[in-house]
C-alpha positions as a printed Julia matrix, in Angstrom:
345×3 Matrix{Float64}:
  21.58    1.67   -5.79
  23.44    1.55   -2.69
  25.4    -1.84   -1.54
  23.27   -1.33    1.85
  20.17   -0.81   -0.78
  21.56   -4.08   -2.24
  21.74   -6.11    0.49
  18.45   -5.6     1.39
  15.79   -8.56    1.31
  13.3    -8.13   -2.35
   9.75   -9.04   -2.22
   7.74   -9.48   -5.31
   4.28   -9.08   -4.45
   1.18   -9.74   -6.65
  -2.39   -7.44   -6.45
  -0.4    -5.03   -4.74
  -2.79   -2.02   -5.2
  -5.75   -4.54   -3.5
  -6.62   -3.99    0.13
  -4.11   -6.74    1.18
  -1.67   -6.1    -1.31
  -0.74   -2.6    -0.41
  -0.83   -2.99    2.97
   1.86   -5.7     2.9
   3.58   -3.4     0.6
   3.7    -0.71    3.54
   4.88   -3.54    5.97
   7.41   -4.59    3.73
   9.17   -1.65    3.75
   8.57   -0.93    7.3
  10.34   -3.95    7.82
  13.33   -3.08    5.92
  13.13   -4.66    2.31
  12.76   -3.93   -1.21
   9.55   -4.58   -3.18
   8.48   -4.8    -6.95
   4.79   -4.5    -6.66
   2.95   -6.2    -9.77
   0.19   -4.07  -10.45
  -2.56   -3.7   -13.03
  -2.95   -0.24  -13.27
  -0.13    2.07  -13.03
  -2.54    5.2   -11.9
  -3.59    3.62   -9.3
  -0.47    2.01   -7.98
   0.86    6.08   -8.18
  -2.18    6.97   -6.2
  -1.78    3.76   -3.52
   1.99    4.39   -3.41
   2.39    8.07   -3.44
   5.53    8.62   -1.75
   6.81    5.26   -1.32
  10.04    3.59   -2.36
   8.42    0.74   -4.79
   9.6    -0.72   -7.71
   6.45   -0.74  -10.27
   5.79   -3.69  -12.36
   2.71   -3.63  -15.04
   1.56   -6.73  -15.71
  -1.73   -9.46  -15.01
  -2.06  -12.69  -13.84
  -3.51  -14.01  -17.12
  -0.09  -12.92  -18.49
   2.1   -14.36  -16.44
   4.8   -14.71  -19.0
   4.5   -10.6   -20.04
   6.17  -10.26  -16.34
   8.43  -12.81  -15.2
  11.51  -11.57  -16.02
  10.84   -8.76  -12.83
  10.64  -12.22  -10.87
  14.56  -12.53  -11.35
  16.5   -11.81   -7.95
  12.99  -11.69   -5.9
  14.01  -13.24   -2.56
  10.29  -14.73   -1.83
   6.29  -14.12   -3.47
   3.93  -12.47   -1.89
   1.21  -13.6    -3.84
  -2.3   -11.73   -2.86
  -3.64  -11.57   -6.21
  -6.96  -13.02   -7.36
 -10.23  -12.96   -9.04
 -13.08  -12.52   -6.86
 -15.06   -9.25   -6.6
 -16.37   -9.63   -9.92
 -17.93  -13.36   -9.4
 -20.24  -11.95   -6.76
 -21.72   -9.25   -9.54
 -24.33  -11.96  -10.79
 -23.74  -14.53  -13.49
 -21.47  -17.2   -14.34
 -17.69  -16.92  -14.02
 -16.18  -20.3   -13.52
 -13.9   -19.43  -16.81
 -11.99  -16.14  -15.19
 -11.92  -17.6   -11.86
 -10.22  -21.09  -13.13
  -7.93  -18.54  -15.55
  -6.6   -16.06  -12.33
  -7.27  -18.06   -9.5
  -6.11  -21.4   -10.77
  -4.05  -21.35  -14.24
  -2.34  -17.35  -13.23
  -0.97  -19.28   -9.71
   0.71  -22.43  -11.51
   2.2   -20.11  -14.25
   3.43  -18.2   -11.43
   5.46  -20.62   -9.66
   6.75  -22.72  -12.97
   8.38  -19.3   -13.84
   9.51  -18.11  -10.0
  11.61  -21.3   -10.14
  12.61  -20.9   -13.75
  14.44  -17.77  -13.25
  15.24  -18.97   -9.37
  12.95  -17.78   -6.66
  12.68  -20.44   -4.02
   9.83  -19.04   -1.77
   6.45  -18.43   -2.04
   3.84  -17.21    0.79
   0.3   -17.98   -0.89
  -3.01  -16.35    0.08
  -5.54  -18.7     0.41
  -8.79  -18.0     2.17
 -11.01  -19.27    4.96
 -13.37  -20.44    1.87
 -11.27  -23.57    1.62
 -12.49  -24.63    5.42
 -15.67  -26.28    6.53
 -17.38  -27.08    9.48
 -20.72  -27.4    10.93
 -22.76  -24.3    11.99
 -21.32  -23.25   15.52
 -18.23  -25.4    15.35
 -14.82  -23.97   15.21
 -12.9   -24.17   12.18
  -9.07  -25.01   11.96
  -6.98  -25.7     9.79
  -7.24  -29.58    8.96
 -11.19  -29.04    8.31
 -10.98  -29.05    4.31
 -13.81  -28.14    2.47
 -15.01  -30.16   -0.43
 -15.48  -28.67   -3.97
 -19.16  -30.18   -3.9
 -19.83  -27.72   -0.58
 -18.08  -24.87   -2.3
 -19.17  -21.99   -4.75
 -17.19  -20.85   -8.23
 -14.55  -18.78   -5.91
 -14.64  -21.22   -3.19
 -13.74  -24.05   -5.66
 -11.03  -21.71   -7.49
  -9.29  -21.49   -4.03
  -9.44  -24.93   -3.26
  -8.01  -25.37   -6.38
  -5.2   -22.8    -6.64
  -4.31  -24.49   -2.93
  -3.58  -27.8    -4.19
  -1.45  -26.06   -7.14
   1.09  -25.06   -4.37
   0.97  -28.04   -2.2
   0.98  -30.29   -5.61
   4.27  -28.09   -6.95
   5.72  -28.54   -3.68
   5.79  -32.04   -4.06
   7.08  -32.35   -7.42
   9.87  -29.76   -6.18
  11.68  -30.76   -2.93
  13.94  -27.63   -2.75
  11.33  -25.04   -2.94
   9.29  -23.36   -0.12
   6.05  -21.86    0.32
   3.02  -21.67    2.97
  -0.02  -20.54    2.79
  -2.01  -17.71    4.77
  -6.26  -18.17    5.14
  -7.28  -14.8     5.7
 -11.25  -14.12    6.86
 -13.8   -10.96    6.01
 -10.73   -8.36    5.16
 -11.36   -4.6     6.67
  -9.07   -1.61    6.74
  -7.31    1.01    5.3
  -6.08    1.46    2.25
  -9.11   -0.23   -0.13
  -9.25    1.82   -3.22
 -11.59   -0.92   -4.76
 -13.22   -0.75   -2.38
 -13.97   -4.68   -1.85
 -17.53   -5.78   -0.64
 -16.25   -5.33    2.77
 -15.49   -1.69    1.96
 -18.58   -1.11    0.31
 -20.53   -2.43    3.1
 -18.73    0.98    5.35
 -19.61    3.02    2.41
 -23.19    2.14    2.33
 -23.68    1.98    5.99
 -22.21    5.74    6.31
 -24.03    6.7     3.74
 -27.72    5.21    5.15
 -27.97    3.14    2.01
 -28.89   -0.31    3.5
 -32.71   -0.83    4.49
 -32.21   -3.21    7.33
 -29.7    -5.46    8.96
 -28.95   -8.59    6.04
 -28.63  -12.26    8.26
 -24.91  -14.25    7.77
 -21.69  -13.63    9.73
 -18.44  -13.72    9.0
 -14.76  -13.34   10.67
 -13.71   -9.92   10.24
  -9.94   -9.33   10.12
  -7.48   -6.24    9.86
  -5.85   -6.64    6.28
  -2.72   -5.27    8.41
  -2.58   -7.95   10.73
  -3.34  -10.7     7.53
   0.06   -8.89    5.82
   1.88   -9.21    9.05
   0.65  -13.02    8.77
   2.29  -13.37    5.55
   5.81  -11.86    6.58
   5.62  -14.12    9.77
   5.02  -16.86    7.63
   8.03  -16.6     5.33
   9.89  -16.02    8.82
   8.56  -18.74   11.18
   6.25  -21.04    8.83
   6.47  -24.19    8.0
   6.87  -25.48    4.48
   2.97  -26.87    3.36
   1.71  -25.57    6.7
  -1.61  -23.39    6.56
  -2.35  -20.84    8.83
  -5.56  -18.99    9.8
  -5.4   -14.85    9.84
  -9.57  -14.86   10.07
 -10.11  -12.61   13.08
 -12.98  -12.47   15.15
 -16.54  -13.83   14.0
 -19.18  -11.43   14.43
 -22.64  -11.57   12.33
 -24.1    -8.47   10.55
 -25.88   -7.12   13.56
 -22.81   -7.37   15.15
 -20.72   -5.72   13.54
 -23.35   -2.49   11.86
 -23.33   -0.58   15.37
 -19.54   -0.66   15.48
 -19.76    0.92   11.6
 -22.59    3.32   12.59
 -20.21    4.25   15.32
 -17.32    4.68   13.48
 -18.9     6.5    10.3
 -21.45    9.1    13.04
 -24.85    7.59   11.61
 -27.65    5.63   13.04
 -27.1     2.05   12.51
 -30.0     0.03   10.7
 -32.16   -2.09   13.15
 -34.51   -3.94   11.13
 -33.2    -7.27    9.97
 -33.64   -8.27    6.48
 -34.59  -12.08    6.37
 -32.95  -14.49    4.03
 -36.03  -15.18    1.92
 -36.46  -11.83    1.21
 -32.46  -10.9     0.68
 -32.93  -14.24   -2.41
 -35.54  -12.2    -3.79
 -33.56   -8.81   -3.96
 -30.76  -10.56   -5.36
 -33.11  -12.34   -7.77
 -34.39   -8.65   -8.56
 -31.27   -6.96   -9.14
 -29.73   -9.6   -11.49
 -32.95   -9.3   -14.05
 -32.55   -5.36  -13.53
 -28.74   -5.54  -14.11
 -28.96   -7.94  -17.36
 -31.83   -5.43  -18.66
 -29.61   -2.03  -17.77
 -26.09   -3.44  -18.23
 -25.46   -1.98  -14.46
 -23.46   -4.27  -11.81
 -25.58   -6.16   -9.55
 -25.49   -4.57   -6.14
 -26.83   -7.98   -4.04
 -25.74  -11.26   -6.59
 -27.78  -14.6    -6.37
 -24.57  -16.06   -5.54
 -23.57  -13.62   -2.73
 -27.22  -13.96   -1.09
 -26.72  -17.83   -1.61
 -22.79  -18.24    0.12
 -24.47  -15.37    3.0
 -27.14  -18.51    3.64
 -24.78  -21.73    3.51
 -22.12  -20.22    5.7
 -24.41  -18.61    8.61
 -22.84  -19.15   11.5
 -19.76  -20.78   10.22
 -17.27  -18.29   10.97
 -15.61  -19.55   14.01
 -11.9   -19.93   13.08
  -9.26  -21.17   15.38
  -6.3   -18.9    15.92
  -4.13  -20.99   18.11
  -1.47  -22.62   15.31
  -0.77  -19.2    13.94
  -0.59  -17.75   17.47
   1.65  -20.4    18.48
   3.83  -20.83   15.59
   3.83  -17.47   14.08
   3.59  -15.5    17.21
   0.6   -13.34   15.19
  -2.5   -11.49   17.28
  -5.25   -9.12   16.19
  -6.3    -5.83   16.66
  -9.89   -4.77   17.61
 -12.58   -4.84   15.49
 -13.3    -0.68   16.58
  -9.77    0.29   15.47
 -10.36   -1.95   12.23
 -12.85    0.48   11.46
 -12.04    3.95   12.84
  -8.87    3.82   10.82
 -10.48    2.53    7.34
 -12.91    5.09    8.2
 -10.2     7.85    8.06
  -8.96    6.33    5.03
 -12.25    6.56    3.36
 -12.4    10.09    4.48
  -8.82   11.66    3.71
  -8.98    9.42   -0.05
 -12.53   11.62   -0.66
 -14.32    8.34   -0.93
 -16.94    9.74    2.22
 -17.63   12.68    3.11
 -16.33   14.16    6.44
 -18.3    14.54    9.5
């Protein structure tokens, strides 16, 4: 390794293959520093990071032990991983959310300061927020565990498990980042935001499902993170939600982007409870995952209309802005297309 190599900042950054995690990777090292990248699964880490200079660490958040040593010499943590796709795929899942979410973040920072990392940028999520339908959200409107879902609750938790280790250690830094509905390129998952592209380009969906949400560039949310280790303050939270838009919203400007007709008929809640009823009994019969969960047509119901976040601390302190919505999707559109996830049109 060259000195210059050497004297380059090192990142450590958690769920690196994961829609946010590779693209902070990419930012990273457009910025000029180092990065071990704590992955899962090395196959698809080679497949994410074909071609890039990244250091490769195996490993899981329910073993944090099995990879701390790669946390010696890491300058700050970039941690993006956590345990959510699955607890929308019907059932209970309190036990692997509390594990990841909660118990894999603690373990986490107890051994970053063991072997001597001192900063910590934490993705949290808009889920710990709250307001009333219409109102806009910032950051000092907490949400209370009795108003929140398993995954809701596990962030709320794995929050406090920062702010709490902050207190208990007055030399160590960290802030965390609240990103909204993620979109881009880059998701090899794909997440449910992905899968909603997929299944629009592919004239899956029979009708327009009710909720909204803030969609966000997971580009600009990594760009949040790196501004936050640069310009944040220690304890501070700051939004990266985007732009609310509900469902009908936002389904022409996929139709657009993907070349198809968008769906016009909207789907109303009552009936998107019964799918989801439908598909969990089908899915416990067939052993198949749940396409629509109870508790994904439940969270699309409470949070209608409460997706107005406030962007003005992280504009002002952090100096961070937003792309459109259209680019959002033209470019994880391409992705899709070039990583023969959709066909070409």
């Amino acid at each position: 390794m060259s000195s210059d190599t050497h004297n380059m900042p090192l990142a450590f950054v958690t769920g690196a293959t994961g829609l946010l995690g590779n693209n902070l990777v990419r930012e990273l090292i457009g910025g000029g520093w180092r990065v071990r990248a704590l992955v899962r699964s090395p196959d698809k880490a080679a497949r994410q990071f074909a071609g890039l200079d990244v250091e490769i660490i195996t490993g899981d958040m329910l073993d944090v032990p099995g990879f701390a040593e790669a946390l010696r010499g890491v300058d700050v943590i970039f941690h993006t991983a956590a345990y959510f796709r699955d607890s929308y795929k019907g059932g209970r899942h309190w036990e692997a959310l509390k594990a990841a979410n909660v118990w894999g973040t603690k373990a986490l920072l107890q051994h970053a300061w063991r072997v001597g990392v001192r900063r910590f940028v934490h993705t949290s999520s808009v889920a710990v927020l709250h307001g009333a339908p219409g109102e806009v959200i910032d950051e000092t409107m907490l949400r209370h565990e009795r108003d929140a879902d398993d995954y809701y609750r596990s962030k709320i938790l794995s929050d406090r498990v920062v702010l709490g280790f902050l207190d208990t250690h007055p030399d160590f830094w960290a802030a965390l980042v609240l990103p909204g509905w993620m979109h881009g390129p880059g998701d090899i998952g794909p997440t449910s935001a992905g899968q909603t592209v997929l299944d629009v380009a592919n004239e899956r969906l029979p009708g327009v499902p009710p909720g909204s949400f803030s969609v966000v560039d997971a580009r600009d949310v990594a760009r949040a993170m790196i501004f936050a280790n640069q310009k944040g303050r220690r304890g501070e939270r700051y939004l990266a939600a985007g732009r609310h838009m509900t469902m009908a919203d936002l389904m022409p400007l996929v139709a657009r982007a993907t070349g198809v007709r968008a769906p016009t008929r909207r789907i109303p809640q009552g009936l998107l409870y019964l799918i989801a009823g439908g598909t969990e009994v089908y899915a416990r019969l067939t052993g198949k995952p749940v396409l629509l969960s109870w508790a994904m047509a439940r969270t699309v119901a409470r949070e209608a209309d409460r997706s107005r976040y406030a962007p003005g601390k992280s504009e002002r302190e952090l100096g961070l802005t937003f792309r459109p919505v259209e680019e959002t999707l033209r470019d994880e559109v391409a992705w899709f297309r070039e990583n023969g996830m959709l066909a070409g049109r």
